[in-house]
C-alpha positions in Angstrom: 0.0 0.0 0.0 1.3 3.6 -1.3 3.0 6.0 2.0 2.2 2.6 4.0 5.2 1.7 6.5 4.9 -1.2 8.9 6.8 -2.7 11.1 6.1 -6.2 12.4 8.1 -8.5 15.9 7.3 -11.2 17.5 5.3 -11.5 20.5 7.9 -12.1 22.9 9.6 -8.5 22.0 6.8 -6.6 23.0 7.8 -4.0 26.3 4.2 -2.2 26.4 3.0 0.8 24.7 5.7 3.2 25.2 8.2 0.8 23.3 5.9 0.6 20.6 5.0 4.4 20.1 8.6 5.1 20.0 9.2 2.1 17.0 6.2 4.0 14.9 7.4 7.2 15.7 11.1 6.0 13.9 8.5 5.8 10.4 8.0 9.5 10.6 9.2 10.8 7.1 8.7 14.8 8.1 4.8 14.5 7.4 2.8 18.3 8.5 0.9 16.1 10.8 1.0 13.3 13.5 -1.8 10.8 14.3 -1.3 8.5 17.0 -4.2 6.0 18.3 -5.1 2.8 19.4 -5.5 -0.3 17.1 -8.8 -0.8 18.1 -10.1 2.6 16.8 -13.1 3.8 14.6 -13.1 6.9 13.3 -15.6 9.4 12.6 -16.8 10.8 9.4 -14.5 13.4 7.7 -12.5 12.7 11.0 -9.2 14.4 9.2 -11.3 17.6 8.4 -12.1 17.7 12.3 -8.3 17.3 13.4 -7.2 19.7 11.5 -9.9 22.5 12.0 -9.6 21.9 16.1 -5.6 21.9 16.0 -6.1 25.3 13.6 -9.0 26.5 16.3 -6.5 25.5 19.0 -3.8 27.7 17.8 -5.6 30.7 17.3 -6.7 30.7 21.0 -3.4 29.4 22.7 -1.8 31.5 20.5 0.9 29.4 19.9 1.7 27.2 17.2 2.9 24.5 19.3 -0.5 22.7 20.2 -1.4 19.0 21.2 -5.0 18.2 20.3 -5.9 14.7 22.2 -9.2 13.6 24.7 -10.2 10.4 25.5 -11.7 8.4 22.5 -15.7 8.3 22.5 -16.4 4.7 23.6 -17.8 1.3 21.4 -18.8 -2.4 21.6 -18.3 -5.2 20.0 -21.4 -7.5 20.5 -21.4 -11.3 20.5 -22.2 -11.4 16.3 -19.1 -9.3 15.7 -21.6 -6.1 14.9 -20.1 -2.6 16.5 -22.8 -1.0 18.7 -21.8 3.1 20.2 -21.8 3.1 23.3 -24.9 6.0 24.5 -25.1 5.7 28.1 -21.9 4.8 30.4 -21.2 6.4 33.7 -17.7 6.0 33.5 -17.1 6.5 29.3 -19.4 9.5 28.3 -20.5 9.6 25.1 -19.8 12.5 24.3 -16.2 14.8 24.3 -14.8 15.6 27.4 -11.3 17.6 28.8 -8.9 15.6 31.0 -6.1 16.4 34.2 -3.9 14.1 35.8 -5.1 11.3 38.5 -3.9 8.6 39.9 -6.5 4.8 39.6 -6.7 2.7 42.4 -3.1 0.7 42.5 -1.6 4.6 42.6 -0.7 4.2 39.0 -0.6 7.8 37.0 -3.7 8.0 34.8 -6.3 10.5 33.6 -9.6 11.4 34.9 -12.3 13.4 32.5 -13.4 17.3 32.9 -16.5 18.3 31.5 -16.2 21.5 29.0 -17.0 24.7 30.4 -19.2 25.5 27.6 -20.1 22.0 25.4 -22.4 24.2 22.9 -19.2 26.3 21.9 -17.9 23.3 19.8 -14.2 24.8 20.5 -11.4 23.0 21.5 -10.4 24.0 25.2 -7.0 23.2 27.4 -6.5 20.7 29.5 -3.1 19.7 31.5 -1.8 15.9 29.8 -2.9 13.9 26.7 -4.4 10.4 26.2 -2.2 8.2 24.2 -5.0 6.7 22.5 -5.6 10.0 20.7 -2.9 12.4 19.8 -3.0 14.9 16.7 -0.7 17.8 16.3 2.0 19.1 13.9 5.0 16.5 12.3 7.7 18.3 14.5 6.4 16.6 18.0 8.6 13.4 16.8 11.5 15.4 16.7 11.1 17.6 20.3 9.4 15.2 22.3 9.8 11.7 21.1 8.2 9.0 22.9 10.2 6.9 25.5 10.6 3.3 24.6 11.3 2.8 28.9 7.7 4.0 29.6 5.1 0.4 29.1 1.7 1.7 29.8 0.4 3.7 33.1 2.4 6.9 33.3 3.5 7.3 29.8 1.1 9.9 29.3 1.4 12.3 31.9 5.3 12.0 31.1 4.3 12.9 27.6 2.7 15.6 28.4 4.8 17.2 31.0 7.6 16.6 28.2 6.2 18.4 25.8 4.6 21.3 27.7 7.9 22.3 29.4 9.0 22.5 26.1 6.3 25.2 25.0 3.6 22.7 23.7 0.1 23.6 24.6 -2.4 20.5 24.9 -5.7 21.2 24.4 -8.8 18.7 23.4 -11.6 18.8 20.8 -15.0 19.8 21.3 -16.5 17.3 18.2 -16.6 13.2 18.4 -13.8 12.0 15.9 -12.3 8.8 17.3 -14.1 5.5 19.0 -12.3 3.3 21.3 -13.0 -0.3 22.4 -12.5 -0.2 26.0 -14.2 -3.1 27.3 -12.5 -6.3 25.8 -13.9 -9.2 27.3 -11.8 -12.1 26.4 -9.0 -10.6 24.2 -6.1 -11.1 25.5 -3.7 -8.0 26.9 0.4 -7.6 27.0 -0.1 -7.9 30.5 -1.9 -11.4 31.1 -0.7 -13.3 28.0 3.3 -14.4 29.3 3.5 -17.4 27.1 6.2 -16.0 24.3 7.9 -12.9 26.3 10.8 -13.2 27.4 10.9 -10.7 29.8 8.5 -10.9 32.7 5.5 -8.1 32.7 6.5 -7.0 36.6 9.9 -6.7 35.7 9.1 -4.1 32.6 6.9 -2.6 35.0 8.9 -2.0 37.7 11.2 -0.8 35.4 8.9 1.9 33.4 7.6 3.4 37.5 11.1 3.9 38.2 11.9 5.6 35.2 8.7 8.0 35.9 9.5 8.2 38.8 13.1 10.3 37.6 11.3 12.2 35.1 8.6 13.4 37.1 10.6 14.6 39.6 13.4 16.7 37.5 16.2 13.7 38.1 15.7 12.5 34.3 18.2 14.8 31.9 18.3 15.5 28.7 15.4 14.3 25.5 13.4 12.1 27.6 13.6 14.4 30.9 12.0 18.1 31.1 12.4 20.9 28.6 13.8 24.4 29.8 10.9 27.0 28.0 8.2 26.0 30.8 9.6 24.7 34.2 8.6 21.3 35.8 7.0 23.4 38.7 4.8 25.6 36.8 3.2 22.2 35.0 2.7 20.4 38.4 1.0 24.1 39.1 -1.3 23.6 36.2 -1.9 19.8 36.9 -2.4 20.5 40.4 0.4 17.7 41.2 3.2 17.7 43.6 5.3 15.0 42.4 8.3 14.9 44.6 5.7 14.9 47.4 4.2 12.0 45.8 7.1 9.9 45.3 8.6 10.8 48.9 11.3 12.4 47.7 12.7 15.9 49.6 15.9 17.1 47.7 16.4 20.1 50.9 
């Protein structure tokens, strides 16, 4: 397939999402734009028109160039027959766009928790303070300021991302209008975590592994491409995330 590049390993390679982000992220070929998502995505119609009005809308108010566009994925199904069903009502998965900050889940792992709009009708895009991984849009030059660390597996690698690129002058901000679906709920498929049989390496250990390395760039210890940037400082994000992380991790460098 024409402008199609793919790379394929075997099972027993895989390290989590981080490590596989940063292998796609090596295809970049200096593209205007940058789509990242889930596999199991659906997308809306004229969902490329939508991205790239929002990011445009996005700009204008940040006034900055530098803009992430990226929400949580509208939620779907996949019934028993195979047919795809939208998900309408869901406590916990609104159907409808939201805004998201930085939260922690129940095993104290670094997550994201949704913010409704201040104004839904307004169908602009409005800021928020880290991204989802499962929806990221914004301009080619992202892969080059703030690539994506193959040491982060899953929980945390977004709020890294995102404190990453905002102390580096990137403003992240999420559209007002549906344009991806994700398959949350997937009874009996099986996940990196659960299925052991071909890796190599065990999922605790890449784990353990990926907090610690949060762990050093959430707190300012982590130098250099993978650690902060120098146009925003590390404490005026955990000012707009309303996170202390040192405090968090039980570190006092006094």
């Amino acid at each position: 397939v024409k402008n199609l590049r793919l790379k394929t390993m075997h099972p027993r390679e895989a390290r989590g999402a981080g490590y596989a982000r940063a292998i796609a992220m090596e295809h970049y070929q200096d593209e205007d734009y940058y789509l990242q998502i889930d596999s199991h995505t659906l997308f809306a119609k004229n969902w490329d028109k939508l991205c790239i009005d929002q990011h445009k809308k996005a700009q204008e108010i940040s006034k900055n160039n530098k803009v992430i566009l990226s929400y949580f994925p509208l939620p779907y199904h996949v019934e028993s027959n195979n047919k795809i069903s939208y998900v309408t009502k869901d406590k916990d998965k609104p159907a409808y766009p939201t805004k998201q900050e930085p939260s922690l889940n129940r095993r104290n792992e670094w997550t994201a928790k949704r913010l409704e709009y201040s104004d839904r009708q307004r169908k602009m895009p409005e800021q928020s303070s880290t991204v989802l991984a499962g929806f990221i849009f914004t301009t080619g030059n992202i892969v080059k300021e703030v690539p994506y660390d193959p040491e982060i597996s899953f929980f945390g690698e977004e709020i890294c991302f995102a404190m990453r690129a905002w102390t580096r002058g990137w403003d992240i901000y999420s559209p007002s209008y549906k344009i991806v679906y994700h398959f949350y709920v997937r009874g009996g498929y099986k996940r990196i975590w659960k299925d052991s049989r071909y890796r190599v390496e065990s999922w605790v250990d890449i784990e353990q592994r990926s907090k610690e390395k949060q762990m050093r760039v959430l707190c300012g210890i982590e130098q250099g491409i993978f650690g902060a940037g120098n146009v925003r400082t590390l404490q005026e994000y955990e000012e707009l995330c309303g996170q202390n992380f040192k405090e968090f991790y039980g570190i006092d460098f006094d």
